[in-house]
C-alpha positions in Angstrom: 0.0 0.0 0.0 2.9 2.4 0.6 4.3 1.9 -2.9 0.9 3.2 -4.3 0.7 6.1 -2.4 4.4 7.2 -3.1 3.9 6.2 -6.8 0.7 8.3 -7.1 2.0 11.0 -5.4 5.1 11.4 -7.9 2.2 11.2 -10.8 0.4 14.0 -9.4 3.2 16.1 -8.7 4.8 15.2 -12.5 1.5 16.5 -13.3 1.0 19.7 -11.7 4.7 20.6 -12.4 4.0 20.6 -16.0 0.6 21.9 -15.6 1.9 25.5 -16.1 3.6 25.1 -19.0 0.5 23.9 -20.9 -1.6 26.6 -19.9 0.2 29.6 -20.0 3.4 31.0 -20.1 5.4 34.5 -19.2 8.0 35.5 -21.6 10.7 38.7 -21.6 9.4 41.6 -23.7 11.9 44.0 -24.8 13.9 45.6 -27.7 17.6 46.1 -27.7 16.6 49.2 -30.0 14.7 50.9 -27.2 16.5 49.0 -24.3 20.1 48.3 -24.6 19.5 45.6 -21.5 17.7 43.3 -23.6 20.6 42.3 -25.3 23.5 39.9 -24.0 24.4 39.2 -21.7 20.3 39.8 -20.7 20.1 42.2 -17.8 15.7 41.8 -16.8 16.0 44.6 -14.1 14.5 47.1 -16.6 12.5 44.6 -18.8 8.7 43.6 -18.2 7.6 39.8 -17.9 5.1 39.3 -20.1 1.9 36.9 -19.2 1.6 35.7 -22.5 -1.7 34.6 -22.1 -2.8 38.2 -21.5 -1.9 38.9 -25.4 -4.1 40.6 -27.2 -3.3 38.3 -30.2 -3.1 39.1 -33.9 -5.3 40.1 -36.3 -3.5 37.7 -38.9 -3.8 34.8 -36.5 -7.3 35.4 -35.1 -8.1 32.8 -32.0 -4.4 31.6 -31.3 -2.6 32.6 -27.9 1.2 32.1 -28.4 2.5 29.1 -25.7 6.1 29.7 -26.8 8.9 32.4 -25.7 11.1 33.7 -28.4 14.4 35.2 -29.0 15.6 36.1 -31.6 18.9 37.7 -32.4 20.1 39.6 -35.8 22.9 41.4 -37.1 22.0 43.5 -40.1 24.7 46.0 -41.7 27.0 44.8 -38.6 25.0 45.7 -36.0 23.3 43.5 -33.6 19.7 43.7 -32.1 17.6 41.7 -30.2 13.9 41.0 -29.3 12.9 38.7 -27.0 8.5 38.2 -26.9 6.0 35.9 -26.6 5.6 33.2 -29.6 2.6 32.3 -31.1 3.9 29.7 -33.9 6.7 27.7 -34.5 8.3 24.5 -33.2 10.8 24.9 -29.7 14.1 24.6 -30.4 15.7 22.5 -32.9 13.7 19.0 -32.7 12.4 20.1 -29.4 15.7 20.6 -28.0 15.6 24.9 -26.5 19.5 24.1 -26.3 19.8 24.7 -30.1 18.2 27.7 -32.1 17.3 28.2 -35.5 19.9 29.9 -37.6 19.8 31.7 -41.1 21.9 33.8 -43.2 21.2 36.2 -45.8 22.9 38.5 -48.5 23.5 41.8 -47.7 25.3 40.6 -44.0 22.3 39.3 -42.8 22.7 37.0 -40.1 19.4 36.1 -37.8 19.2 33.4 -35.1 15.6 32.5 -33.6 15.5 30.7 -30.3 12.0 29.7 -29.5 11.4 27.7 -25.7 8.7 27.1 -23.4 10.3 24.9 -20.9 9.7 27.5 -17.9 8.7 31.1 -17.2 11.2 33.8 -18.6 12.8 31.4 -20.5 14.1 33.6 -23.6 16.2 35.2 -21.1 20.0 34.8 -22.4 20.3 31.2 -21.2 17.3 28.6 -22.4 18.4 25.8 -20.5 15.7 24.6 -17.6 16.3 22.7 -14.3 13.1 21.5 -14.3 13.8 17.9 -16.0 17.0 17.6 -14.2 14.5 18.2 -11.5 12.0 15.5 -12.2 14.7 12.7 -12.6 16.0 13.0 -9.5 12.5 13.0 -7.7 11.6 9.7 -9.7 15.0 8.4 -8.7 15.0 9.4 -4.9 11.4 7.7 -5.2 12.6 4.6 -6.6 15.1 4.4 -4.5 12.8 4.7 -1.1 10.5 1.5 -2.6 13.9 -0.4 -2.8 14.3 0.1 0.6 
């Protein structure tokens, strides 16, 4: 009987943990061209956190909500800039990896990398990667470990 409530209780928790990040999802929402702290290294103490499902959304895309964070980062003529915003299409990361981003060059020196994540709140902050399934291991491990025992 102990085994089930432990196991449940990891269930429910794995649950509610990821809950969240199905629902809704708060994203940086800055410039670099209006707020040199939006670019990197990231400095937030100036930036707003978005609630991205507080959007208003787009006329072009009537009825979506973005569930994605974005940043994307160009250089254009040699200089950089940076926008970090809610996302409302696109896939996260590279095969679902937020490690990797989305590269393209262009003629003209065009450069523009797109790094799209939804892994935790704030995540389009200057680094993507999130403790929480580092997290969730080590629970289910800890947990296995105690019904060896």
């Amino acid at each position: 009987m102990e085994i089930n409530k432990l196991s449940n209780f990891v269930g429910f928790f794995i649950i509610f943990s990821l809950m969240p990040l199905a629902l809704s999802i708060k994203c940086w929402n800055c410039r670099s061209s209006t707020d040199p702290k939006c670019a990197d290294p990231f400095d937030n103490s100036t930036v707003p956190i978005t609630d991205c499902n507080q959007e208003k959304g787009l006329s072009h895309l009537p009825g979506m909500k973005p569930s994605m964070c974005r940043k994307i980062r160009q250089k254009v003529n040699g200089e950089w800039r940076y926008f970090r915003d809610c996302a409302y299409l696109g896939e996260v990361g590279i095969q679902g990896d937020e490690r990797f981003c989305l590269m393209r060059t262009g003629t003209y020196n065009i450069f523009v990398e797109y790094c799209t994540c939804n892994s935790k709140d704030g995540c389009n902050s200057s680094s993507v990667i999130s403790p929480l399934p580092i997290f969730l291991v080590v629970l289910v491990a800890l947990s296995s470990f105690k019904i060896g025992l």
